[in-house]
C-alpha positions as CSV (number, residue, x, y, z in Angstrom):
1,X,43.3,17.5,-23.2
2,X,39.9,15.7,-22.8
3,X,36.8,17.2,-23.4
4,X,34.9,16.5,-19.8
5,X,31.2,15.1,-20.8
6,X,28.6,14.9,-18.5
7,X,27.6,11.3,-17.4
8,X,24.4,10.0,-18.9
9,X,22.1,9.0,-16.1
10,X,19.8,6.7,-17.3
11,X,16.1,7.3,-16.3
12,X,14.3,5.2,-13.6
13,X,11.4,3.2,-14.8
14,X,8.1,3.0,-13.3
15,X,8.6,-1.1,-12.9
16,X,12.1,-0.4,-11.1
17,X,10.2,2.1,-8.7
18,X,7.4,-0.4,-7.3
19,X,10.3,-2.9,-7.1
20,X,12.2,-0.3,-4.9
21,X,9.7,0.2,-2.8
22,X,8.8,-3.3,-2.2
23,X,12.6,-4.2,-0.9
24,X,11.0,-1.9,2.4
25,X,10.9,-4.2,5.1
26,X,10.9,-3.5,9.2
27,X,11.4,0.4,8.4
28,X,11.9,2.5,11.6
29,X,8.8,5.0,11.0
30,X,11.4,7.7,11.9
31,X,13.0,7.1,8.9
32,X,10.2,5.8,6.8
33,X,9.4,8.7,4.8
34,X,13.1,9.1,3.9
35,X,13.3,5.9,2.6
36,X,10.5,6.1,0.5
37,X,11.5,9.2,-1.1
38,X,15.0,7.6,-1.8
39,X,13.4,4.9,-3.9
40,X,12.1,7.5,-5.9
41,X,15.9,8.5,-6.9
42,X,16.2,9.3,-10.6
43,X,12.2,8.7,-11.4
44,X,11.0,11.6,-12.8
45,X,7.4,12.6,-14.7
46,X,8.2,14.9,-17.6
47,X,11.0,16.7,-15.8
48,X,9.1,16.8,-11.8
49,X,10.7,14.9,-9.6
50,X,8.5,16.1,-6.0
51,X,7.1,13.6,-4.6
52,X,3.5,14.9,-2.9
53,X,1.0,12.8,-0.7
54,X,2.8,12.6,2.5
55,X,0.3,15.2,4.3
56,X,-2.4,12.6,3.3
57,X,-0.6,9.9,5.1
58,X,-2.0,10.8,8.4
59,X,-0.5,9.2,11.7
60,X,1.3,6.3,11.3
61,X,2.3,5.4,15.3
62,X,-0.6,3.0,15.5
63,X,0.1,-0.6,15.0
64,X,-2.2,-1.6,11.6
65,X,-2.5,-1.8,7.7
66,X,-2.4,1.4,5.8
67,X,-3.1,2.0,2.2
68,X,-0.4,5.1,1.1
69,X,-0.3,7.0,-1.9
70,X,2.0,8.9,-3.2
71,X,3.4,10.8,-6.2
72,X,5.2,12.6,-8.3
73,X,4.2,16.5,-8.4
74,X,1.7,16.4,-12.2
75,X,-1.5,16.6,-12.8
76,X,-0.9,13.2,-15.4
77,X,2.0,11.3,-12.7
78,X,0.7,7.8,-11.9
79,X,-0.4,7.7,-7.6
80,X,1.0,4.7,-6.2
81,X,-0.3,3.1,-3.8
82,X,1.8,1.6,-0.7
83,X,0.0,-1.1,1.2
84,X,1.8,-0.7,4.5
85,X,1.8,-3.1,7.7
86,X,3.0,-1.1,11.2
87,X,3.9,-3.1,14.2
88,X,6.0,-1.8,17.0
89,X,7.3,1.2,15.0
90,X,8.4,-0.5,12.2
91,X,6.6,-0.3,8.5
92,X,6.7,-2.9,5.8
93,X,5.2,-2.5,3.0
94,X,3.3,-5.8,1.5
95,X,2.4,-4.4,-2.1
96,X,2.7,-1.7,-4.5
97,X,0.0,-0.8,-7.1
């Protein structure tokens, strides 16, 4: 009787993506890299959607301040960068540019 239509799912924004990742607060680091890509859901560059830059990230078990980057899998994809606390196995991250 009814015609089924796919439902419209409205692109992500590079502004609702930064303001994702800023909700990250007291992370388990376990998880951390999970989370991140989630707040990446529906933010795509041209059609990509792979996030790259974890391998870069290093290890993250010492307690400090880490600059991240990130980004979605083109050449032309902004790199954001994740300024990240650690203490006791947790990750917060303080700022997004």
């Amino acid at each position: 009787m009814f015609d089924e239509e796919p439902i419209k799912v409205f692109r992500v924004t590079l502004k609702e993506v930064i303001k994702r990742l800023s909700t990250i607060k007291d992370c388990d680091l376990n998880q951390f890299k999970d989370i991140v890509t989630e707040k990446f859901d529906g933010y795509n560059y041209e059609g990509e959607d792979e996030l790259i830059g974890f391998d870069s990230w290093g290890d993250l078990s010492q307690d400090g301040n880490y600059q991240l980057s990130i980004k979605i899998d083109h050449e032309d994809a902004y790199e954001f960068t994740l300024h990240t606390a650690i203490a006791n196995q947790k990750a917060t991250i303080y700022n997004v540019l």
